[in-house]
C-alpha positions as a printed Julia matrix, in Angstrom:
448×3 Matrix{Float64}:
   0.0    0.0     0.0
   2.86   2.52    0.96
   4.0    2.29   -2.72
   0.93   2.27   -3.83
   0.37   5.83   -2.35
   3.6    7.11   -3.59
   2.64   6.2    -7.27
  -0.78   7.83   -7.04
   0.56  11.04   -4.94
   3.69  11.34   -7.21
   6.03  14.55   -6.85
   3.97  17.66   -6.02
   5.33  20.61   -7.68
   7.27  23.21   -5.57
   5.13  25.95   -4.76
   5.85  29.18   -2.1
   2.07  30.49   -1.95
  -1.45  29.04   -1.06
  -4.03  29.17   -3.84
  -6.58  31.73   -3.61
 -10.45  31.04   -3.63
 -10.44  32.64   -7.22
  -6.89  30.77   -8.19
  -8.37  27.35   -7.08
 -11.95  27.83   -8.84
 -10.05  28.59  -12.01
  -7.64  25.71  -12.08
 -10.57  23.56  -11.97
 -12.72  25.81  -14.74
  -9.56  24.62  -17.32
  -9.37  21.5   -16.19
 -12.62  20.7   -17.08
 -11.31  21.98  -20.08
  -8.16  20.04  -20.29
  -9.83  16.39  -19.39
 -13.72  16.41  -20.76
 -15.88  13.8   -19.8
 -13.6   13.12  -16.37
 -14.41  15.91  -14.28
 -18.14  16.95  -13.02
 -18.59  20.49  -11.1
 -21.44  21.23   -9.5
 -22.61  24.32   -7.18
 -24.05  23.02   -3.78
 -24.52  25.91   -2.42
 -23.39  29.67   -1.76
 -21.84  31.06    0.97
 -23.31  33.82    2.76
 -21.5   36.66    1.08
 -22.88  34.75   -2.3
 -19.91  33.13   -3.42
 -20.21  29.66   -4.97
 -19.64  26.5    -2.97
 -18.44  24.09   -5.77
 -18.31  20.16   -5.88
 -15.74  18.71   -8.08
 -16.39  15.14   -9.31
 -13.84  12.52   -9.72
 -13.8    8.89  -10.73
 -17.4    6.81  -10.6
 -16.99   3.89   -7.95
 -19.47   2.61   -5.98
 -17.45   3.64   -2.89
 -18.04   7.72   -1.64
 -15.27   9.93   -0.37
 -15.91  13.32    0.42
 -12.68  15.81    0.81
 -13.01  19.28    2.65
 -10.97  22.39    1.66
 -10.54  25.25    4.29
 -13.6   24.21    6.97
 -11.48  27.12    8.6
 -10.55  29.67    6.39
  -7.09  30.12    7.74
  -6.39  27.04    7.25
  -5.42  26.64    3.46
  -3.11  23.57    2.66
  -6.09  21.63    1.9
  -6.94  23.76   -0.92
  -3.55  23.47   -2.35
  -3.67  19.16   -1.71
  -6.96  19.51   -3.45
  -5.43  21.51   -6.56
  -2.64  18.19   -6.97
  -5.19  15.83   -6.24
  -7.33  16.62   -8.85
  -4.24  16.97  -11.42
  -3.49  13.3   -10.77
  -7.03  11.85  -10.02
  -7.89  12.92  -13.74
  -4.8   11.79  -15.21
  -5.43   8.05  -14.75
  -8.8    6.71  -14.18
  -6.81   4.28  -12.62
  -5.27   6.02   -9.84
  -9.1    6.81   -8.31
  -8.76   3.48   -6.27
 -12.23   2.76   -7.25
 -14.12   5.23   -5.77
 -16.15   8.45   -6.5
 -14.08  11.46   -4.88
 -16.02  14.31   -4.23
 -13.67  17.28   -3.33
 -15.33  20.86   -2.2
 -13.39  23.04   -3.07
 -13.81  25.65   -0.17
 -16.16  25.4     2.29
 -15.55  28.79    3.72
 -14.98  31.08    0.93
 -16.04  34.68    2.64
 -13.57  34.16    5.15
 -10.95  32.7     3.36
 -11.01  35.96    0.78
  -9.79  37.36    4.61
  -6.96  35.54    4.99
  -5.45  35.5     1.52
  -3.48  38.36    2.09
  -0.62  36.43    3.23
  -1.19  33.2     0.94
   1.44  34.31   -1.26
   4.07  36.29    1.14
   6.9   35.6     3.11
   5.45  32.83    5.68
   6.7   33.92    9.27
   4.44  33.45   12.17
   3.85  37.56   13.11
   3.34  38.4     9.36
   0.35  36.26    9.14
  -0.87  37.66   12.1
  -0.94  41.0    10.85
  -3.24  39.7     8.13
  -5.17  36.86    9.84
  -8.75  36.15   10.57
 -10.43  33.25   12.33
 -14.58  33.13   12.2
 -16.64  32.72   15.09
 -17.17  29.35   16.52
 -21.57  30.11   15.66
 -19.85  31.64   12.01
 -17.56  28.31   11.33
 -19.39  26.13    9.09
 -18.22  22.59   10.31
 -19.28  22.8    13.88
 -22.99  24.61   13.11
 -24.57  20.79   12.33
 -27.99  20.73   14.3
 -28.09  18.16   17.36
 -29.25  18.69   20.8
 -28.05  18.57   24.55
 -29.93  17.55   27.31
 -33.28  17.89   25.36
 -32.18  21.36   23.65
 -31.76  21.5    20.4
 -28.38  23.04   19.19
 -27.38  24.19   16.08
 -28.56  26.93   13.25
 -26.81  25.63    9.91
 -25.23  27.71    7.95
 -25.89  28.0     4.33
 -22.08  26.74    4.05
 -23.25  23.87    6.65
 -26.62  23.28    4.77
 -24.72  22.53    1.22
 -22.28  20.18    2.98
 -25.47  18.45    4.75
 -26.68  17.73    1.48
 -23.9   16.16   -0.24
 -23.41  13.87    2.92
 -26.88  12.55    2.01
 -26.34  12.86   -1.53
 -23.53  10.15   -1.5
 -24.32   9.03    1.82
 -19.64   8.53    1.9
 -17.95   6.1     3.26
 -15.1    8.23    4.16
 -15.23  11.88    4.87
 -11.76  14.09    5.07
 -11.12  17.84    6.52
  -8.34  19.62    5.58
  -6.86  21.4     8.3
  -4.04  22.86    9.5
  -2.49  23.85   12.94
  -0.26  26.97   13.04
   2.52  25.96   15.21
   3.97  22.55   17.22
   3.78  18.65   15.5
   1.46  17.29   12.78
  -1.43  15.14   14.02
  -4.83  12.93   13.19
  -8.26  12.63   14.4
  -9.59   9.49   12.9
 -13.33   7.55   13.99
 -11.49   4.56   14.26
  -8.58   2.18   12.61
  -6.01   0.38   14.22
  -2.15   0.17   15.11
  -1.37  -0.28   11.35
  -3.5    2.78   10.08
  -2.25   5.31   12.75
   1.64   4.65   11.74
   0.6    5.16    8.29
  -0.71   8.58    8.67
   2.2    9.6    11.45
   4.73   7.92    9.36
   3.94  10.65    6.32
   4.79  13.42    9.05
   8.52  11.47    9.95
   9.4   10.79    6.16
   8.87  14.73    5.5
  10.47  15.88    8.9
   7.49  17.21   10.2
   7.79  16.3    14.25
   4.52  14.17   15.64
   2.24  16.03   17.89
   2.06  13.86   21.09
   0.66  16.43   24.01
  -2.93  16.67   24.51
  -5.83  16.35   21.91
  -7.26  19.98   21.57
 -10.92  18.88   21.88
 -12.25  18.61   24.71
 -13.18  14.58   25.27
 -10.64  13.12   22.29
  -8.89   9.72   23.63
  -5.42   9.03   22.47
  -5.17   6.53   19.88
  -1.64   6.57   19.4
   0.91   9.41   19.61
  -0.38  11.85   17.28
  -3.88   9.74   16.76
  -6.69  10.92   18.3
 -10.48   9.85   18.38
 -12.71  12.48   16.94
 -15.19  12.78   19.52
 -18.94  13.17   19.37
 -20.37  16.46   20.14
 -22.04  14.48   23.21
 -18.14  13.82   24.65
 -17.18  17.21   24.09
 -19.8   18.64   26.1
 -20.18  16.42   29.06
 -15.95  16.83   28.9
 -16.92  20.44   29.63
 -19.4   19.95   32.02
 -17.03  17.9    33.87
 -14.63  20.67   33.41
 -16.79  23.43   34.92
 -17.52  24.31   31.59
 -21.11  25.33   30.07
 -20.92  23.67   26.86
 -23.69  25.91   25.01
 -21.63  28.89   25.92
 -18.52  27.31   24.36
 -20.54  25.2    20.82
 -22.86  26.26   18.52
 -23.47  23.16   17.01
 -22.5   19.65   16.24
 -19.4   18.24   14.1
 -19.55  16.58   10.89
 -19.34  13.02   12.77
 -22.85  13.81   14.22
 -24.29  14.57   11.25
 -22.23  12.12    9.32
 -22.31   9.04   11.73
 -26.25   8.03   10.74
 -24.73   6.81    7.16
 -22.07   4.95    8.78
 -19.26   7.17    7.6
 -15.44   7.26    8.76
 -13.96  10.56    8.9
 -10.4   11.54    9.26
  -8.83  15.09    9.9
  -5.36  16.35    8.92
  -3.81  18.91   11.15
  -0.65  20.01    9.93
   1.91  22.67   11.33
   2.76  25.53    8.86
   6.07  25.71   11.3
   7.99  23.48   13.45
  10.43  23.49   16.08
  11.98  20.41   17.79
  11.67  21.68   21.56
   8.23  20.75   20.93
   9.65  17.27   21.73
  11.97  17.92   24.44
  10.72  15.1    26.68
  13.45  16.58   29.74
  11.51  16.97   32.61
  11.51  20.6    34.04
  10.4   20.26   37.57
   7.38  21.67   37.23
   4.04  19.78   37.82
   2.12  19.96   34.29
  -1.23  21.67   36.51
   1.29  24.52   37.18
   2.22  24.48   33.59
  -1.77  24.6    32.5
  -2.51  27.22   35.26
  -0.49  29.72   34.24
  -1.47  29.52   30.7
  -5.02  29.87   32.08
  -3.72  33.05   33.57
  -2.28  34.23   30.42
  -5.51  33.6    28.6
  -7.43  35.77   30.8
  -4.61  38.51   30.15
  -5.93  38.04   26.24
  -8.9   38.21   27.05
  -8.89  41.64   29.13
  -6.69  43.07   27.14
  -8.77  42.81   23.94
 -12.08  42.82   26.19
 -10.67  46.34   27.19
 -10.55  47.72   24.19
 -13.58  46.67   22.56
 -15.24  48.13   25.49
 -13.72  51.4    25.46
 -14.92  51.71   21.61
 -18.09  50.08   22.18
 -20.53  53.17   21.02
 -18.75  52.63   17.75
 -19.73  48.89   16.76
 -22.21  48.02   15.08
 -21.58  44.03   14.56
 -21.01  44.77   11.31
 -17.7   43.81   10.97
 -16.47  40.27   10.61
 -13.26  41.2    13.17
 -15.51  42.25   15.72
 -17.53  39.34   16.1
 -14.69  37.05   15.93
 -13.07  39.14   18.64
 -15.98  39.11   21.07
 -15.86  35.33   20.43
 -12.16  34.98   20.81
 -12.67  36.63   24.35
 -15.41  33.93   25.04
 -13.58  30.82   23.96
 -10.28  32.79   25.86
 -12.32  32.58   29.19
 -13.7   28.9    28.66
 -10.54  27.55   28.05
  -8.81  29.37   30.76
 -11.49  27.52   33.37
 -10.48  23.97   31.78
  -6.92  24.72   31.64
  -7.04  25.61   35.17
  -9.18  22.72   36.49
  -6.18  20.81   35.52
  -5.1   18.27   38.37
  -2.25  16.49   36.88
   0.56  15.78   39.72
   2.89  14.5    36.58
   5.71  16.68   36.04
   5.58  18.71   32.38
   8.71  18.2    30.21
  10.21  21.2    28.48
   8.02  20.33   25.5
   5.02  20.53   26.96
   6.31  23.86   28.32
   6.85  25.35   25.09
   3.89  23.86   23.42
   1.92  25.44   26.16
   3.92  28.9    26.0
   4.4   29.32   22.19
   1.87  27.1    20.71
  -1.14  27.63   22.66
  -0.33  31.22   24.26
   1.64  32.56   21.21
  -1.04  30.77   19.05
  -3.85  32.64   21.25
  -1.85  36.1    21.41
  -1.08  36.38   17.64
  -4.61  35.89   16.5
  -6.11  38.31   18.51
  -3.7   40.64   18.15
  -4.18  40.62   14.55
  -7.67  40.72   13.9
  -7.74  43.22   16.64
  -5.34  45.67   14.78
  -7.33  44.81   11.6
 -10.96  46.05   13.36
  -8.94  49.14   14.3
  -7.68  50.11   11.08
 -11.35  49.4     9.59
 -12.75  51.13   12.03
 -10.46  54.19   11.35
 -10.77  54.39    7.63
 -14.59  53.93    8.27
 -14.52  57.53   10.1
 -11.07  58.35   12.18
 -11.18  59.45   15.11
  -8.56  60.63   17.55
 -10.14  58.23   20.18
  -9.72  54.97   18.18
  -6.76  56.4    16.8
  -5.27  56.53   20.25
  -6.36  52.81   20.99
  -4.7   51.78   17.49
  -1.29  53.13   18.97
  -1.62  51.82   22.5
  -2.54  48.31   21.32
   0.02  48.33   18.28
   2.76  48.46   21.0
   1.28  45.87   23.08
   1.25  43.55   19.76
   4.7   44.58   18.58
   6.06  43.42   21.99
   4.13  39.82   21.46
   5.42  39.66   17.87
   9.04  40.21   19.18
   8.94  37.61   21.94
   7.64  34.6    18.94
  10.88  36.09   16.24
  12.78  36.36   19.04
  12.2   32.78   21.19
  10.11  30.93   18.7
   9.99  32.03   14.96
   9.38  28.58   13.7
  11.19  26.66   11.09
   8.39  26.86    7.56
   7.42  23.83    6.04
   8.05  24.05    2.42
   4.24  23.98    0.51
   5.15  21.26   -1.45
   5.99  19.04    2.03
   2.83  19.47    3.41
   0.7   18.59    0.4
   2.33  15.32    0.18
   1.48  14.09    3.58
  -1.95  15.61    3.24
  -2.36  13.83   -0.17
  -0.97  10.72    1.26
  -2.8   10.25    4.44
  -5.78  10.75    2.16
  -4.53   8.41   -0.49
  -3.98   5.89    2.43
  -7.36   6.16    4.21
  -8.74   5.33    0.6
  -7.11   2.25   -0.14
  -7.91   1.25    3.31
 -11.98   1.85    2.77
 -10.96   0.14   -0.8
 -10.17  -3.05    1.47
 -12.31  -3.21    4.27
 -10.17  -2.05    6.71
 -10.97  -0.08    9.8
 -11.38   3.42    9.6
């Protein structure tokens, strides 16, 4: 099978930039032109700013797989895995491992269009930032499914959500794949299910390209540990009573279920890539540093809350001047939300275990840095809308304060953890691969 996957991936062309919503729509426009007959497109939807949410077509086996581009729209390796997929799914009937692939495209075009402003520069972790944007958790179209908890029901799909809901029960797929990436740290999996043999296949595409293997914590709520850098993909049900038992209200923290709740009733596997766009090996360091690991997670809890009144602050002090019109604001109000949930968990923490330096630095530059970055950016981004809306000396004022606050974040991560890049071309093969490989193993009959 492992040569199997490296015939049907192949070499995938050396490439410094993400492809745009527009870039990736047109590829696919001239390859329809280029290969006749073997690609179908179809619109299943439109996104609420009105843009297009297209189906491509693939192959015409009896067995369904369904492939996700950017279910978060900062999140855009898929969409460049997708592009090389497609390039050598239509080149060889053969190479479709007897299935009907069924790749959308983008399933979050409106806020990807917000991101793509550093899709094609120089990749460092503070210049994304400065051009970054992250939807609300009730705005993200993957976790708006409808279920219920505890007799309510829970979820409001959005149109994004609705077209994916009906090409689930369209094809009804056997496999289902989200394209994700993280920003920072290891490369990991959440899979439904498998077995020894499956998880080293997927974590052995992140050691062949160099990319270290996420072993810390899952970061949802209620995910068991499969293997290191495996997780279970749990139910929307194990997430919340995880939060409950957490101190958590989980309505205050979801806004609906995950594709496995809607997905499960059709007996469907899923499995989602998470990929670094930069690594560092301390992320590793298994030396332990003396430190018990719920001293580690409490004063990351701490830091959270420091987000979180820092940008609460500010929205506060401007409040007579938003309207909720602007996509930064809401994702800001939400970012304080989700800061203040996951400050509670992090702190309920009672591990005696000591942390290593890894999970040190994980916690300090992955999930602080992580947390700190993206705030700070859309936050400087509502500003500087807000401004050329109709200045003001007031807002003006908070631009500068906050723009020193952000430049002293941005020089702690170049200065202690800038992050090695991961060349394009790297992470679209083990994307490509763990898909290939999930494939051939619903091809067999093999636990997914």
């Amino acid at each position: 099978m492992v040569d199997q996957v490296s015939k049907i991936v192949g070499a995938v062309e050396r490439i410094d930039s993400f492809p745009t919503v527009d870039e990736l729509s047109e590829y696919v426009d001239k390859l329809v032109d280029a290969v006749p007959g073997r690609v179908t497109v179809t619109e299943i939807g439109r996104s609420r700013g009105g843009d297009p949410i297209r189906e491509v077509r693939v192959g015409s086996g009896a067995r369904q797989v369904v492939v996700i581009g950017n279910p978060h729209p900062n999140e855009p390796i898929g969409m460049a895995t997708i592009r090389h997929l497609l390039g050598r799914l239509t080149a060889d009937d053969a190479q479709t491992l007897g299935a009907t692939w069924h790749f959308v495209l983008c399933l979050d075009p409106d806020g990807t269009r917000l991101n793509e402003g550093w899709f094609a520069a120089a990749r460092t972790r503070t210049g994304v930032a400065r051009d970054f944007y992250r939807p609300p958790a009730a705005e993200q179209p993957e976790w708006c499914f409808p279920t219920s908890w505890r007799g309510t029901a829970v979820g409001t799909p959005l149109p994004e959500t609705r077209a994916l809901m009906g090409l689930i029960d369209r094809t009804r797929p056997g496999l289902i794949v989200s394209l994700h990436n993280a920003d920072f740290g290891g490369g990991f999996f959440y899979t439904t299910g498998g077995d020894p043999d499956y998880w080293t296949e997927l974590t052995d595409q992140l050691t062949t390209a160099g990319v270290p293997i996420y072993d810390g914590e899952p970061d949802v709520p209620g995910a068991s540990t499969w293997a290191p850098g495996v997780f279970e993909l749990p139910s929307f049900q194990r997430i919340a009573e995880t939060l409950v038992a957490d101190g958590v209200e989980p309505l205050a923290m979801m806004y609906g279920g995950g594709i496995r709740d809607y997905a499960t009733p059709h007996g469907t596997a899923l499995l989602v890539c998470e990929l670094p766009m930069w690594v560092d090996s301390r992320v590793t360091d298994n030396t332990p540093s003396g430190h018990s690991l719920a001293s580690v997670l409490c004063s990351t809890a701490t830091a959270y809350e420091e987000i979180a009144d820092i940008v609460s602050g500010v929205l506060d002090r401007i409040s007579e001047r938003l309207t909720g019109r602007s996509p930064f604001e809401r994702a800001l109000t939400d970012t304080v939300r989700a800061l203040r949930g996951n400050a509670i968990a992090k702190r309920s923490a009672t591990e005696s275990c000591t942390a290593t330096l890894g999970e040190i630095f994980i916690e300090n530059y992955v999930w602080i840095g992580v947390a700190r970055l993206r705030a700070g950016g859309m936050l400087l981004r509502l500003l500087d809308e807000e401004l050329r809306h109709e200045p003001s000396a007031e807002v003006a004022a908070e631009r500068a304060h906050f723009a020193a606050v952000f430049e002293k974040w941005c020089t702690d991560i170049e200065t202690n953890a800038p992050g090695q890049p991961i060349p394009v071309h790297s992470l679209v093969t083990i994307q490509s691969s763990a898909i290939v490989t999930a494939v051939g193993r619903l091809r067999g009959g093999l636990p997914l």
